[in-house]
N, C-alpha and C positions, 0 to 999 in steps of 0.2 A: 602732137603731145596729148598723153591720156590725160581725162579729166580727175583722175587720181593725182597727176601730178600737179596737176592747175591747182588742185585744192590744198595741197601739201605747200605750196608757195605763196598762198592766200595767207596761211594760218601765218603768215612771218616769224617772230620768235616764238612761238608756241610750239613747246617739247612733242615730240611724236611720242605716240604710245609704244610700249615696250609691245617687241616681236613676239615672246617669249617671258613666262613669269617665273619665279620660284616657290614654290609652293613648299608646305611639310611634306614630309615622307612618311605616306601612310604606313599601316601594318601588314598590308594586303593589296595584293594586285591581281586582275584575271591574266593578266600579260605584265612579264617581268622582259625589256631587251636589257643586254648589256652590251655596251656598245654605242655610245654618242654619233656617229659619223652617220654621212649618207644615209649607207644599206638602216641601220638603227632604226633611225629617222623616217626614212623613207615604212618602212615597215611599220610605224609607229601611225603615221596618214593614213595607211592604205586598213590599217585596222579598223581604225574610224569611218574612213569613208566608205569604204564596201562592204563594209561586215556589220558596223554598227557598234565596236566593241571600245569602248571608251576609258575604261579603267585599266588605264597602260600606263605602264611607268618605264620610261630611257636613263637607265645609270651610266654617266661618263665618268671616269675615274679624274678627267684633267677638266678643260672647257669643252664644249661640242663642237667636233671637226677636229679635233687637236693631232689626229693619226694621220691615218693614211688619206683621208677626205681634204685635208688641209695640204698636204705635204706631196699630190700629185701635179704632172705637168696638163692639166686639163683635155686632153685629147679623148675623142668622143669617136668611135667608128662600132663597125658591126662585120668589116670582110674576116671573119674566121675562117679554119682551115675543113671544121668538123661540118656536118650539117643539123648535129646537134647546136655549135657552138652558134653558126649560120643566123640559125632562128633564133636564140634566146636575144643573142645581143642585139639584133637587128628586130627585135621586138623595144629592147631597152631605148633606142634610137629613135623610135617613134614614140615613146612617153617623152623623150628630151626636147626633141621637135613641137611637141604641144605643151613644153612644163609654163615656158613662160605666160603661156593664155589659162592653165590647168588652177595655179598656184597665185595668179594675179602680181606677179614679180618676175623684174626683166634679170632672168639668168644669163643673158648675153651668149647664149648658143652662136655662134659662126662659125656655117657650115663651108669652109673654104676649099674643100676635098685635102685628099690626105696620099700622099705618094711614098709608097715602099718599092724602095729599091734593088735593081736586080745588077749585079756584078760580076758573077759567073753563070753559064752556061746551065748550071744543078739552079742557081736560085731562077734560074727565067723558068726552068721547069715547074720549080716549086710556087711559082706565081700565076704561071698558067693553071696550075687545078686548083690554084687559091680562084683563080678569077671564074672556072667554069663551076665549081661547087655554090660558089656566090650565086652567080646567076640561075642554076636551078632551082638555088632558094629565093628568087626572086630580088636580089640585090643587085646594086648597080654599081659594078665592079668589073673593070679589064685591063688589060697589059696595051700596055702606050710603051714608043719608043722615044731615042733620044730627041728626033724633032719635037714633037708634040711635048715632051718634058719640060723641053730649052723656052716653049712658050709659056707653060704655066709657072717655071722656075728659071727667069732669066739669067740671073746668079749662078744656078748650080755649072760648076765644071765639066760639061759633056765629052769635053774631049779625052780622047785615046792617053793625055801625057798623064793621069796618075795611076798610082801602084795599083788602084780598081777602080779601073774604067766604068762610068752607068753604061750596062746595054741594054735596060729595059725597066721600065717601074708598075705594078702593080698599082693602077689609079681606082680611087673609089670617092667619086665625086659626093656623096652623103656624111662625110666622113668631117671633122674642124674640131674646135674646142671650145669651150664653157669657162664662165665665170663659176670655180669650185665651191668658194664659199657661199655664193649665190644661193646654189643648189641645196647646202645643208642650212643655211637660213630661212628660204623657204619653206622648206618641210617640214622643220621645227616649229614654225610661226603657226603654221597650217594645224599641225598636232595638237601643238597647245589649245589652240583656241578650239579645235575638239573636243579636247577636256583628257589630254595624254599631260604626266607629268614628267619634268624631265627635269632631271637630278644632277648637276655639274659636282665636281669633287666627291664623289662617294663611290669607293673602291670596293669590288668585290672580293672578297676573302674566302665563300666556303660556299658552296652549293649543297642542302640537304636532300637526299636520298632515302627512299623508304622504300623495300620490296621492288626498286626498280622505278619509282614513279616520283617525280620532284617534287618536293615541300615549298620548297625556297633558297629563298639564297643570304648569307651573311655576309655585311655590312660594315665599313669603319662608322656606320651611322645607325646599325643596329641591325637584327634578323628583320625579312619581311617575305610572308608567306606568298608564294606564284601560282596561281594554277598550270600557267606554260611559261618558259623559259626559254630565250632566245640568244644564242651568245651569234656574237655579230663584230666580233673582238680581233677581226685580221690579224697582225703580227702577233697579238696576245693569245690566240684563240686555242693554241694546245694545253697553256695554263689555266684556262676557266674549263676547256670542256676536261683534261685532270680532275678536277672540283667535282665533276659529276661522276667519273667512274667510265668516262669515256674515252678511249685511245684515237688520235683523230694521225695520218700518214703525212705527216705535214712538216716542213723546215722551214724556219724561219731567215730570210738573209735583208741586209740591210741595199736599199736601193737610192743612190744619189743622184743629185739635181742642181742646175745652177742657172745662173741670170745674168746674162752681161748688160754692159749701160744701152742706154734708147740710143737707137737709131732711126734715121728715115725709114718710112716703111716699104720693104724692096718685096717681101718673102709673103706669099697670099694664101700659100698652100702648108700643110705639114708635111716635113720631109721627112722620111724612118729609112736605116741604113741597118738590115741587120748584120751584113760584112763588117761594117765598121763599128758597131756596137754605138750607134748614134741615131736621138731623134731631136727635130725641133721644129719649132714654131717661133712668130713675131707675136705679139701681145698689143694692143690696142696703144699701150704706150710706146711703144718700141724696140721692147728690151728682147731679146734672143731666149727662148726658156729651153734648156735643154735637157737632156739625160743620156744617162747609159745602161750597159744592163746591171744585173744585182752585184753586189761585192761579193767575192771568188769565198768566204768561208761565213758560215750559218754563225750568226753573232744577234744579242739585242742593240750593237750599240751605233747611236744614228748620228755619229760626228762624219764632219766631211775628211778627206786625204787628199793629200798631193798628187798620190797617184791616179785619183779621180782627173783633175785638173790636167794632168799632164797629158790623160789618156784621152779626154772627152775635145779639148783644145787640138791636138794634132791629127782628128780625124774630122772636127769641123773645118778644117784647115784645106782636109785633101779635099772635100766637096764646096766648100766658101775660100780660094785662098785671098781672095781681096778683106776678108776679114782679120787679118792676121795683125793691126793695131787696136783692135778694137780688146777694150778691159774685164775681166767678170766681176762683178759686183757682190754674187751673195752665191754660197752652195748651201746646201742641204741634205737631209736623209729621210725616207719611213721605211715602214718595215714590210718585207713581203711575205707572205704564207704559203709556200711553194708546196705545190701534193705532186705525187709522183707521175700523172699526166697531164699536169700544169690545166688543169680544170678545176672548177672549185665543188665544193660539198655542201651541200643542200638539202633541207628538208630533214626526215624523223632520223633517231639516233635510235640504239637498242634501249635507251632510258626515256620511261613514258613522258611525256609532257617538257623534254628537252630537244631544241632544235638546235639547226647552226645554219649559219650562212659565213663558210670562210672558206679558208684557201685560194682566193684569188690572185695571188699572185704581182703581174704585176695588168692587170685586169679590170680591178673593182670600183674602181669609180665607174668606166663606161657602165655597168649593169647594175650602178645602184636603183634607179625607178622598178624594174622590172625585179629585181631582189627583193625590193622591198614589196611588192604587190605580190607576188611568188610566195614570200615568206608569211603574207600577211594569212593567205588563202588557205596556205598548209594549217595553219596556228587556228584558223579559225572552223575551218572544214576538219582534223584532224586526219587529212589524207595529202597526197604527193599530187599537186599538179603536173599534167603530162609535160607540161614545158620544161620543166625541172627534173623531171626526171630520169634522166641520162648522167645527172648529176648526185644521184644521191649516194648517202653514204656505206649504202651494203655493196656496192660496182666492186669496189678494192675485192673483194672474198667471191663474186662473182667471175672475175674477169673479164669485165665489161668497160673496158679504161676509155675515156674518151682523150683523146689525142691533141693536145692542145699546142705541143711548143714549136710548132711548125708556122704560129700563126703570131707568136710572139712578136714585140716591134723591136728587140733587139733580144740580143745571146742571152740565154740564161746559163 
């Protein structure tokens, strides 16, 4: 037990200090994000602590985390398909790995490894150069069969009797998942007490433009002049960077989620099916957190369907069938920003002093630490770091696409 906690339990009824304060909204900022989650956030620390730059302000239109930071199944990996993709994420993987010591708050990282599985003869292929691309870039990632499976996933149905048989899974022991709100509490606490202000319920309406270089941005709480501007706004992100006069290749579609009631805990590892458009994990309490891939037509609206439930249920079924009493509890939706090589877009725009960090897809929670230190360095260096830069957003008019949806954890 830390002596943080010792001391927090001394104090007995004595109220903790707020994480987090609300402050006014001044008239002026050297750093404007928009964008309450994670990435926001995360950008929001790394400005302060690396750069020194203090006069940040985080606009969330709802509370912080309220999108896609709130609304993901916490799964944390780095095995991409790219070796662009390789290193970024698998850089982000090692800020998660040290956040809980970084940030002074137990984010609850558990790294249980993470098995994508192989059901035809094409996907053992396409796992085999997931696993030898990994390993060039120094990950630790390889192709296991059904024995070796049967022991980390006792449960799973190895045998020949369903309509897709496992013949091989793509293992990447670095791989588990995090307490989400953890991570966007942290960073926010962290910010703050930097001297970042973070603004809940203030919507952005208009981003000013002069000769190409940003003023600021408009306010349901008033104008306030930026020197840079960061929109950080995932599913929202084509309607803020609009505001600025910037076209970003990007569709929006909504991506569901559910939770069935606690069970013992059987399952240690994360299971991803992309045959069967299913992934899941056990959760500390017990409960089953699962997903599928995004909804078949580009919409904002993030209600759940039946045909989620009927689709996600009958494919947990062919890999768990001892599951088949067990209840769901709760679905969900967020929204994902799909760009046309399922990579996201990063770094300077054609308008001076506006940036972005979107298009993630269904991606962006793993690469918030490393997005936000990314994004902090661009904003404050007013240049493209090399890590990020396979991702910026002149590639589209280049032809330089980096290749992402191969590495997806289910269909898009």
């Amino acid at each position: 037990m830390s002596w943080k906690l010792i001391k927090q339990a001394l104090n007995g009824s004595k109220p903790l200090p707020r994480m987090w304060h609300e402050r006014p909204i001044k008239n002026s900022y050297d750093v404007v994000i928009i964008g309450g989650g994670a990435h926001g956030l995360a950008c929001a620390y790394y400005l302060i602590k690396d750069h020194g730059i203090t006069d940040v302000a985080v606009l969330e239109q709802s509370y912080i985390g309220a999108g896609g930071s709130g609304r993901n199944t916490t799964i944390i990996r780095s095995n991409y398909l790219t070796p662009e993709g390789v290193q970024f994420y698998d850089e982000s993987l090692k800020l998660y790995e040290q956040m809980s010591i970084d940030l002074d708050y137990n984010v609850m990282f558990s790294q249980r490894g993470h098995l994508t599985l192989a059901h035809t003869d094409g996907s053992i292929r396409t796992m085999r150069r997931r696993a030898e691309v990994n390993q060039i870039q120094g990950v630790d990632t390889r192709l296991i069969f059904p024995d070796e499976i049967k022991k980390l996933a006792p449960y799973l149905d190895v045998s020949d009797r369903p309509r897709f048989p496992i013949l091989a899974a793509l293992y990447h022991p670095p791989g588990g998942v995090i307490r989400h709100d953890a991570v966007v509490w942290a960073y926010a606490h962290h910010a703050d007490a930097g001297g970042a202000h973070i603004h809940q319920g203030v919507r952005v309406k208009d981003i000013r433009v002069t000769n190409g270089v940003v003023n600021g941005v408009e306010t349901t709480h008033g104008y306030i002049k930026a020197g840079a501007i960061l929109n950080a706004t995932a599913g929202w992100c084509t309607t803020i960077a609009d505001m600025a006069g910037v076209r970003l290749p990007i569709t929006t579609f909504p991506l569901q989620a559910s939770v069935t009631e606690a069970l013992k805990p059987f399952l240690n590892v994360v299971v991803v099916s992309g045959s069967l458009h299913v992934y899941v994990s056990q959760t500390d309490r017990g409960e089953l957190i699962m997903g599928a891939s995004v909804d078949p037509f580009a919409q904002y609206n993030m209600r759940g369907s039946l045909a989620y439930l009927e689709g996600i249920g009958g494919h947990m079924l062919e890999l768990f069938p001892m599951l088949s009493k067990v209840s769901m509890r709760r679905q969900w939706a967020g929204l994902c920003d799909m760009t046309p090589d399922y990579s996201p877009i990063m770094g300077v725009t054609p308008v001076e002093g506006f940036y972005v960090d979107v298009g993630w897809g269904t991606y962006g929670f793993k690469a918030s630490p490393i997005a936000g230190k990314t994004l902090a360095e661009a904003i404050a260096t007013r240049s493209t770091p090399e890590l990020i830069r396979p991702f910026r957003y002149s590639r589209f008019n280049e032809h330089a696409l980096v290749g992402e949806k191969g590495a997806a954890a289910v269909g898009h």
